[in-house]
N, C-alpha and C positions, 0 to 999 in steps of 0.2 A: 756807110750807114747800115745796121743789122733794120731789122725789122720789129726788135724790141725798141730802138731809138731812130725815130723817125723825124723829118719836120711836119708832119701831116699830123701828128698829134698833137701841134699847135693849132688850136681854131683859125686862126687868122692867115697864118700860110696854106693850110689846107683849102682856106676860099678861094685864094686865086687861082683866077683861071691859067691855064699851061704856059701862054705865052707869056704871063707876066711873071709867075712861078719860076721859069726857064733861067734867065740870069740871076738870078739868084742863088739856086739849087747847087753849083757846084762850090760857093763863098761858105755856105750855110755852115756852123763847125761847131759838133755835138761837144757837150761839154758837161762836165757833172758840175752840179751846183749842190753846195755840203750846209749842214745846218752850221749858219753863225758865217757861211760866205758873203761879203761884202761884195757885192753886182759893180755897186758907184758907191762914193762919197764927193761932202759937199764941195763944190767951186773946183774939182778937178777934171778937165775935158772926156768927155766921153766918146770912146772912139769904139765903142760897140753897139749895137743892140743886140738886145735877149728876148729869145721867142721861147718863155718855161714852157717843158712840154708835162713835165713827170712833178717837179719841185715848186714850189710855190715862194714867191717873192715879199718881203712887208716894205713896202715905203714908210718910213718912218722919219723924224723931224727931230733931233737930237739938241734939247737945251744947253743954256751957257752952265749951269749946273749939273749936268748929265742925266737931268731925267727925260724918257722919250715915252713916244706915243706915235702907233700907227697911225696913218691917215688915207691908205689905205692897200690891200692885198692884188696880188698879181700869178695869178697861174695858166693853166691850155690857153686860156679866154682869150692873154692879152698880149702886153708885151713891155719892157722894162727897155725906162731912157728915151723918153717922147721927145728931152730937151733937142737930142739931135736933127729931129726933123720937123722942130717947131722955132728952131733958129737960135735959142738959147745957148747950148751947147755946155754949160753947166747949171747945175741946180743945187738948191741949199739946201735940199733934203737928203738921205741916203737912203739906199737901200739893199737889205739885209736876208738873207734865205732863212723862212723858218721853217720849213719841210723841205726836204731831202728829194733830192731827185736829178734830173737832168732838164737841157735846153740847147739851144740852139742860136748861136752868136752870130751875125752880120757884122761884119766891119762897115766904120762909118764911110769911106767913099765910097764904094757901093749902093751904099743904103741913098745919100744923099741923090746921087744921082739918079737912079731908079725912082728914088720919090720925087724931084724935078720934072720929069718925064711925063706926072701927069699918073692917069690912067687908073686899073685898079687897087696896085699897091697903095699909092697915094690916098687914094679913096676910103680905102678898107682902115688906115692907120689914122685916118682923120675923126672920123666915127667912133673907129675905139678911146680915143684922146678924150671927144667928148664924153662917150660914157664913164670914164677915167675920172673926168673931170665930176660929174654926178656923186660919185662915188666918194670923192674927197669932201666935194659938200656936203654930204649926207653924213659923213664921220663928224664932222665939225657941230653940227646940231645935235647928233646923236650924246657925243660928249658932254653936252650942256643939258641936256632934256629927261637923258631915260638911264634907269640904274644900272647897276653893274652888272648885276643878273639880267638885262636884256641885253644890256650888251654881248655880254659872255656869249649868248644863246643864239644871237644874230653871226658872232665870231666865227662859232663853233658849225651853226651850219654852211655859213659862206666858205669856212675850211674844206668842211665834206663835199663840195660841189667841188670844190678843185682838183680834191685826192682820190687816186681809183681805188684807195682801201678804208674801212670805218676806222681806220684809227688812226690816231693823231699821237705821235711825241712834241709832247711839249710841256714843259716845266713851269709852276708856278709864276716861279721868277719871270721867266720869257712872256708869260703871257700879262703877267703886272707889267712890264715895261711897254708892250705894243697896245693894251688898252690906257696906261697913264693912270694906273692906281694904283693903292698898297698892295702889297700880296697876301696882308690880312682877307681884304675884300674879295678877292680870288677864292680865298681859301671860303669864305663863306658864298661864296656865289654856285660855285661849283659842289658846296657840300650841300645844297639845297635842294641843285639840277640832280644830281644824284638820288638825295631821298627822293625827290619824285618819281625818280625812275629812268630818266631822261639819259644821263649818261652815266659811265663808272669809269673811276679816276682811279689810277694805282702807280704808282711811282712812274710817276711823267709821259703814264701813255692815258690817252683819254678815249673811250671808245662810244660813239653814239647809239645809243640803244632803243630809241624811242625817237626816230627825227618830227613826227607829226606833234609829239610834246614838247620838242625841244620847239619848234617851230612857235608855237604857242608861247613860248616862257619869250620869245625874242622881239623885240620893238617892229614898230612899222618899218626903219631903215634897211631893214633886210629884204623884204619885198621890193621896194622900192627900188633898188638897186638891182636887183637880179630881173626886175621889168624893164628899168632902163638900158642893162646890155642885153636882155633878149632883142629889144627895139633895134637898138645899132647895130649889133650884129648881124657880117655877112647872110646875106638871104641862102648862101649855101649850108651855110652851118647852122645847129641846134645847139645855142649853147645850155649845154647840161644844168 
């Protein structure tokens, strides 16, 4: 492990204390996660978990038609493949890299046993589940209640909390499939955040320029969610 790719720049590993850290640390296995990399897919056993430390994760829900929708985002905060240590062991959702970066993989007998054990991995991975779970519900209302353009806006800043750089690649198209609308609506949502000021879009990179406005333009569910995992989150860590 260089000191560019660390497990410590996952929040959740970086909580624990040394001794519980300790078995762990030598399993841990950096790995790059590429835009359009599949983590899991649906009903096939998952024999890892992912600790994103750099890339950012979309759990997404993929129709018998093939249209999908985020429900919801995974980066430093959390961690991908709860089914493992919530007993399910597979899940019907998938999940899919949309920023580029790196992480850090646990194979599952380890993980299980370590999380058996009790103590604080256990503890620290429970709490994230729930706020996890907050998180899913809050996209689910969100989808029904509040427009494109707050949504976009809530998107766009829960992106930038994950990524250590203002900008975002990401395409039209990718971001109509993780919200579940046309890309006409994209295209107008984003062309709106724009004239205000808020951000600038130029062939699939999207730069925030204005986060206290974007803030503004973005529904209550963004709040709300980033109050629920400051709450769960390890009392070591500040989550950003």
């Amino acid at each position: 492990m260089t000191l560019l790719h660390h497990p410590h720049q996952n929040d959740l590993l970086a909580s624990l204390p040394a001794a519980d850290y300790a078995p762990l640390a030598a399993a841990l296995e950096c790995v790059p996660l590429r835009l359009g990399d599949m983590v899991y897919v649906p009903g096939e056993p998952l024999t890892h978990l992912v600790f994103p430390t750099t890339a950012v994760v979309s759990l997404h829900y993929v129709m018998a038609n093939g249209c999908t929708a985020e429900t919801a985002g995974v980066g430093h905060e959390g961690v991908v493949g709860i089914a493992m240590f919530m007993g399910g062991g597979t899940t019907s959702s998938s999940a899919v890299v949309h920023s580029s970066g790196h992480g850090f993989r646990l194979p599952k007998t380890l993980l299980v046993q370590e999380f058996e054990r009790g103590g604080a991995l256990q503890h620290t991975l429970l709490r994230y589940t729930q706020a996890l779970i907050t998180q899913i519900s809050q996209t689910a209302a969100c989808y029904r209640h509040h427009s494109v353009e707050q949504q976009l806006s809530g998107w766009l800043m829960a992106a930038q909390d994950r990524l250590t750089t203002g900008e975002l690649v990401m395409t039209q198209e990718l971001l109509s499939s993780l919200l579940g609308v046309r890309r006409e609506s994209i295209t107008q949502a984003a062309g709106r955040l724009q004239d205000l000021g808020h951000i600038r879009y130029r062939r699939g990179h999207i730069t925030v320029l204005d986060a206290a406005g974007l803030r503004a333009s973005a529904c209550e569910c963004y709040g709300v969610v980033k109050a629920e995992m400051r709450r769960l989150a390890p009392a070591e860590v500040f989550v950003r």
